[in-house]
C-alpha positions in Angstrom: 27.4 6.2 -8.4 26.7 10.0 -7.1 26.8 11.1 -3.3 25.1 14.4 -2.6 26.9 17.6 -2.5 24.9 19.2 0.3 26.8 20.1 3.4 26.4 18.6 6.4 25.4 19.5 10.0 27.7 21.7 11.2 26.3 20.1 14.6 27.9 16.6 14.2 31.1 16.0 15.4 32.7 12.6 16.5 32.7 13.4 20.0 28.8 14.3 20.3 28.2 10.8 18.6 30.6 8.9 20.8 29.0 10.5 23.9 25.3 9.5 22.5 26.5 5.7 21.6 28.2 5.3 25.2 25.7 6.9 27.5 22.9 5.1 29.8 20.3 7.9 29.0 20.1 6.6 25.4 21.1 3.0 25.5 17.2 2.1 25.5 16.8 3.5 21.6 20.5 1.5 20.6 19.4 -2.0 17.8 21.8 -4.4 18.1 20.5 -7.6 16.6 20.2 -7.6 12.8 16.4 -8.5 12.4 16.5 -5.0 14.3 19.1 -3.1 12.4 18.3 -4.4 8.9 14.9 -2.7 8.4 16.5 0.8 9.3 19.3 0.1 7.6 17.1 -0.7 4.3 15.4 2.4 5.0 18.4 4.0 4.7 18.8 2.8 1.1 15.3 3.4 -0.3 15.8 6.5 1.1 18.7 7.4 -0.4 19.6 9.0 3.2 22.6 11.3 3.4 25.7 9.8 5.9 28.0 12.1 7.4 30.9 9.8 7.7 33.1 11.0 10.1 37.2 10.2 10.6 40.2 11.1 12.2 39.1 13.4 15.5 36.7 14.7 13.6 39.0 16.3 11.2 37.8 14.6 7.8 34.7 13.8 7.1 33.2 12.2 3.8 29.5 12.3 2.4 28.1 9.3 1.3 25.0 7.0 1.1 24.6 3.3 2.1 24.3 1.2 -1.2 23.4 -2.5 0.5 23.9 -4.2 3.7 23.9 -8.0 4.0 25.2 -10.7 6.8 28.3 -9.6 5.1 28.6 -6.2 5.8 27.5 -2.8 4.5 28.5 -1.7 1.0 28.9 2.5 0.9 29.6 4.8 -2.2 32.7 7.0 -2.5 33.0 10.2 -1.7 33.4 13.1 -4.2 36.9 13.2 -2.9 39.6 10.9 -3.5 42.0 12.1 -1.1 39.1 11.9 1.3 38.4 8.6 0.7 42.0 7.7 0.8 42.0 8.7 4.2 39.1 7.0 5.1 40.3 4.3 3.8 43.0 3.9 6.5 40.7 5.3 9.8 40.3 2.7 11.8 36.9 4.5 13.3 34.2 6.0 11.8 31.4 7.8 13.0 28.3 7.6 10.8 25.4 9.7 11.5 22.2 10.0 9.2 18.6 10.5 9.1 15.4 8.3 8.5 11.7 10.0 8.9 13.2 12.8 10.9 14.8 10.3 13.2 18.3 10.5 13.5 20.6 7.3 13.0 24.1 6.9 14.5 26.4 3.9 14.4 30.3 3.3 14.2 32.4 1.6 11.2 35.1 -0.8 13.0 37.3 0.4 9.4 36.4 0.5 5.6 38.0 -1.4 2.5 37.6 -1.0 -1.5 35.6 -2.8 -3.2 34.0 -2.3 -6.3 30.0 -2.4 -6.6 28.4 -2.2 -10.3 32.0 -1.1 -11.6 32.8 1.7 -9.3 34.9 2.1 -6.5 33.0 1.8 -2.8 33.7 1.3 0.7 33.2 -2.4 2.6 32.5 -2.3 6.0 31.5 -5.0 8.8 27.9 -4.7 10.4 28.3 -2.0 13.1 28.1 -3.7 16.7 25.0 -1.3 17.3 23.3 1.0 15.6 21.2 4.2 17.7 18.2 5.0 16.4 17.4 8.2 18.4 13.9 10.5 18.7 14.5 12.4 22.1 11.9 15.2 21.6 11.2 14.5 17.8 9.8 11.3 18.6 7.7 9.7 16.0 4.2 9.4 17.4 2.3 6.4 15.8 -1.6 6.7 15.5 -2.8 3.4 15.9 -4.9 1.1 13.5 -8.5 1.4 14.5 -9.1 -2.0 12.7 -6.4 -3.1 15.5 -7.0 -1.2 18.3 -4.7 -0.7 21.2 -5.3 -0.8 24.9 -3.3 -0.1 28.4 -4.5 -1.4 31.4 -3.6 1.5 34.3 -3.9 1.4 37.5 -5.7 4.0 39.4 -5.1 4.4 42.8 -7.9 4.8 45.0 -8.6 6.2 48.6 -7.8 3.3 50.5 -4.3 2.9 48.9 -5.4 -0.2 47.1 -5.7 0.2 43.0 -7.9 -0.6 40.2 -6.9 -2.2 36.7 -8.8 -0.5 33.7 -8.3 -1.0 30.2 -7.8 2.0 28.2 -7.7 2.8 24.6 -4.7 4.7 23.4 -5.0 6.5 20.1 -0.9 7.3 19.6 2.2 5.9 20.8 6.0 6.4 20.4 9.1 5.6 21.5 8.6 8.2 24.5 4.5 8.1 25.4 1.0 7.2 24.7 -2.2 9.3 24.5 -4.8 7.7 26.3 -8.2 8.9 25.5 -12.0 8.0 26.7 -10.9 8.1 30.2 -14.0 8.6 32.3 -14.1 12.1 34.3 -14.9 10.4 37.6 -11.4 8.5 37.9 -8.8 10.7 40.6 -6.1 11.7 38.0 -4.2 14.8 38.1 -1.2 16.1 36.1 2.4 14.6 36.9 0.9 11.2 39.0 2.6 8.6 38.3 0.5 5.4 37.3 2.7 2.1 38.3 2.0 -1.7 36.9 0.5 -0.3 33.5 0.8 -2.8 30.3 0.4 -2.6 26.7 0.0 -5.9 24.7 1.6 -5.1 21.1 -0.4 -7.5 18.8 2.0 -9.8 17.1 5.3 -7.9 18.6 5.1 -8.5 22.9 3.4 -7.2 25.9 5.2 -4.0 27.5 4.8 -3.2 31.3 6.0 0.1 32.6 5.2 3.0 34.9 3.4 6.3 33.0 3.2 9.8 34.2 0.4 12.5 33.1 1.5 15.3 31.8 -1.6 16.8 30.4 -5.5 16.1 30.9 -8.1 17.7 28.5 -11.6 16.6 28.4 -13.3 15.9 24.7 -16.6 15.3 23.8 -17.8 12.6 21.2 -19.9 12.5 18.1 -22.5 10.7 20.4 -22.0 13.9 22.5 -20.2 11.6 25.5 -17.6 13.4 27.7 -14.3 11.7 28.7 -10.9 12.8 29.3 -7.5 12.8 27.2 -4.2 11.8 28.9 -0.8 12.7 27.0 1.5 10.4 29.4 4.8 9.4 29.3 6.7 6.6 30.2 8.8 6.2 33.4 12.6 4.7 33.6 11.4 1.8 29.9 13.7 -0.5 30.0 15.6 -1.1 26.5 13.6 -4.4 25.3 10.4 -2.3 26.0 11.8 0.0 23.9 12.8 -1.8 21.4 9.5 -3.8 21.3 7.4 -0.2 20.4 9.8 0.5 18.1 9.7 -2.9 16.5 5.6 -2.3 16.4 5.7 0.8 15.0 7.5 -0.2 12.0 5.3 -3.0 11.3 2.3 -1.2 11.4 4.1 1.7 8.8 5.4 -1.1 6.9 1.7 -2.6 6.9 0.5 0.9 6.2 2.6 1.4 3.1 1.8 -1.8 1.6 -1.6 -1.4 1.9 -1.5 2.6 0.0 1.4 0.4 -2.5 -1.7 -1.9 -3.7 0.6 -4.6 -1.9 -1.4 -5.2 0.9 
């Protein structure tokens, strides 16, 4: 077994990890179940991701690369350093922080043993209690299937306080927003309203319900040469198993997506 030789982000440091895993602002993106943490985890491994595995204050550090994971545990390669792995060896914390598609992945080792895994020397480690799979700004923006088109039925206020439910299609969605688009030009919306009691059914995965907020309106024109508007919105205060339910859709539609280029669809 081989674990790259590039250097890692000068950026990471225990701390900065420890501060993302135990804060409120991010504990909407944290997996905790294993049908949620294996399929990033296994990303990991087709990947052949780099993890920065972090020890001791943030004083040693060793690079490696996740091998398997099972109900068992996670199997990791060795470092290129013995006397770092020795050390790591006998951390009882370590901070692990990767990437997947531009998405960065955080989680923390309870401890690591020896084992050996196609006759070389690796680490052992239990599952992690959680594992933080965080987009912030970066986050991946899904476009959706047009053979399975998504809606959201908004709200829109109108002059007598009251509201009216539309459905709307949405042609991309993340962890963060949704772009609604053939809005018609004669609904009241203007940049930074808040639209409240909006839901999203996720075919096969659950139905989300959330608040949005406009941030942008631009009106397009169709091949047909109808007008509507665009709305890049975002959501308001998700809570984390709304979260987690776009993030468990947007893997099965990639996962979908790359059987289907595979031949395996």
């Amino acid at each position: 077994m081989t674990t790259t030789s590039a250097e890692p982000d000068a950026s990471l440091t225990p701390q900065a990890v420890t501060e993302v895993l135990a804060t409120d602002e991010f504990s909407q993106y944290l997996l905790y179940t294993k049908s949620e943490m294996f399929p990033v985890l296994r990303g990991l491994i087709e990947h052949v991701s780099q993890i920065t595995m972090m020890f001791n204050e943030g004083r040693n550090m060793v690079l490696t690369s996740l091998v398997s994971c099972d109900d068992t545990g996670l199997v990791l390669e060795f470092g290129a350093s013995m006397d770092m792995n020795r050390k790591a060896l006998k951390a009882e914390k370590l901070f692990c922080v990767s990437q997947l598609d531009k998405v960065k992945i955080q989680f923390i080792l309870r401890g690591v043993d020896q084992i050996e895994d196609g006759g070389q020397p690796a680490f052992h480690a239990s599952l992690p209690d959680s594992l933080l799979r965080l987009q912030r700004r970066e986050f991946y923006r899904l476009v959706t299937p047009m053979a399975q088109p998504l809606k959201c039925r908004i709200r829109v206020p109108e002059a007598d306080g009251s509201s009216v439910p539309i459905d709307v299609q949405i042609a991309d969605i993340s962890g963060g927003g949704v772009l609604l688009v053939g809005l018609p030009l004669n609904l009241p919306l203007e940049t930074d309203m808040e639209l409240s009691g909006c839901s999203i059914e996720l075919p096969e995965v659950g139905s989300i319900a959330t608040s949005l907020r406009l941030h942008s309106l631009t009106e397009s024109v169709s091949r047909s040469g109808i007008r509507a508007r665009r709305a890049g919105c975002e959501f308001v205060n998700l809570s984390g198993p709304m979260a987690r339910l776009i993030q468990r859709y947007i893997m099965k539609i990639e996962r979908e997506r790359k059987a289907r280029e595979s031949g395996m669809g």
